[in-house]
C-alpha positions in Angstrom: 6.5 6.4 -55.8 8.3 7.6 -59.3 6.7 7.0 -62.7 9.0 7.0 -65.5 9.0 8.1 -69.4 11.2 7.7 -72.1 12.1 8.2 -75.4 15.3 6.7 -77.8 17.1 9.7 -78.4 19.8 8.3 -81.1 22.5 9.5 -79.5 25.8 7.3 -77.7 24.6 8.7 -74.4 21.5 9.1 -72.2 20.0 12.2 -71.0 18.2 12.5 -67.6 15.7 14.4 -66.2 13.6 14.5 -62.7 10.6 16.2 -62.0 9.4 16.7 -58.6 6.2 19.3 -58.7 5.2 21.6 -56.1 2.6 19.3 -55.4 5.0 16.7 -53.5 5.6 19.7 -51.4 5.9 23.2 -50.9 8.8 23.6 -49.7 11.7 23.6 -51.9 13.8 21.9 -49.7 12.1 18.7 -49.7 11.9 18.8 -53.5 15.7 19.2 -53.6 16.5 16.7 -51.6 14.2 13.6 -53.4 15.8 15.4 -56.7 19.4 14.8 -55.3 18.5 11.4 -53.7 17.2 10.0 -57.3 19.7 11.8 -59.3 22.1 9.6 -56.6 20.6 6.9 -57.6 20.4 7.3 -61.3 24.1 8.0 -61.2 25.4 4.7 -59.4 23.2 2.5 -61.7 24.0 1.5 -65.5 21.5 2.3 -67.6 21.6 1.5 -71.7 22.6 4.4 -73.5 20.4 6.3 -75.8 17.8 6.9 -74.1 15.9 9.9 -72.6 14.8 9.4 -69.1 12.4 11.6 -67.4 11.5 10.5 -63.9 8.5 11.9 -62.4 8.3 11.6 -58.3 4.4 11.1 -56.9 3.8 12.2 -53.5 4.9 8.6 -51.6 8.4 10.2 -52.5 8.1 12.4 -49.8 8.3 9.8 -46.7 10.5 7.5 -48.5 13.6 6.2 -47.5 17.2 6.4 -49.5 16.7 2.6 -49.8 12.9 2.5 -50.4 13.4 5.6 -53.0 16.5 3.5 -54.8 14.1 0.3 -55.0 11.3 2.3 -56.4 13.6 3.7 -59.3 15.6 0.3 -60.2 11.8 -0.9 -60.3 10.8 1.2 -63.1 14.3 0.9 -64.9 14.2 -2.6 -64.9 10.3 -2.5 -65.8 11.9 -0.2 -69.1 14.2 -2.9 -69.6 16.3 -0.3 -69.5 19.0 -1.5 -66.9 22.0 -2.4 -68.5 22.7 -5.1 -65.6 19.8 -6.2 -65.4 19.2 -6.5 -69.0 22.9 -9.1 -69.4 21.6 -10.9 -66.1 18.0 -12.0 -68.0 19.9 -12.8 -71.2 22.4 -15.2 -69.2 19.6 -16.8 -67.9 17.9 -17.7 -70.9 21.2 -19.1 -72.7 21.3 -21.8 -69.9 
């Protein structure tokens, strides 16, 4: 559904970007809107800083959900390791 790359970028912040080719669809309309819905999603997550972030929608995108969309990001994110919740969450667990 996404596919995600990323770089360090040595800076105190992260930068974001998302892709969504014509290919998903033709109409611009539908591209907007799975651009706004991940940018949505990227927003109300915490992420580590310094980091580039380029998420790349694949066609699945297109008949997704909010929910299902927002699952397939925090997927790749947390895949990254690159969740800054989920990241504290793993290292509590392995203190106990």
């Amino acid at each position: 559904m996404v596919a995600l790359r990323y770089a360090p970028n040595m800076l105190s912040h992260g930068r974001f970007g998302f892709v969504v080719g014509r290919r998903i669809s033709k109409l611009a309309v539908n591209r907007n809107l799975i651009r706004r819905r991940m940018r949505e999603v990227v927003r109300r997550s915490h992420i580590v800083p310094g980091w580039d972030l380029l998420f790349i929608a694949r066609p699945a995108a297109l008949d997704a959900t909010f929910s299902e969309l927002r699952d397939g990001l925090i997927r790749v994110i947390n895949q990254a390791h690159l969740n800054a919740d989920h990241n504290e969450t793993v290292q509590r667990a392995n203190k106990t």
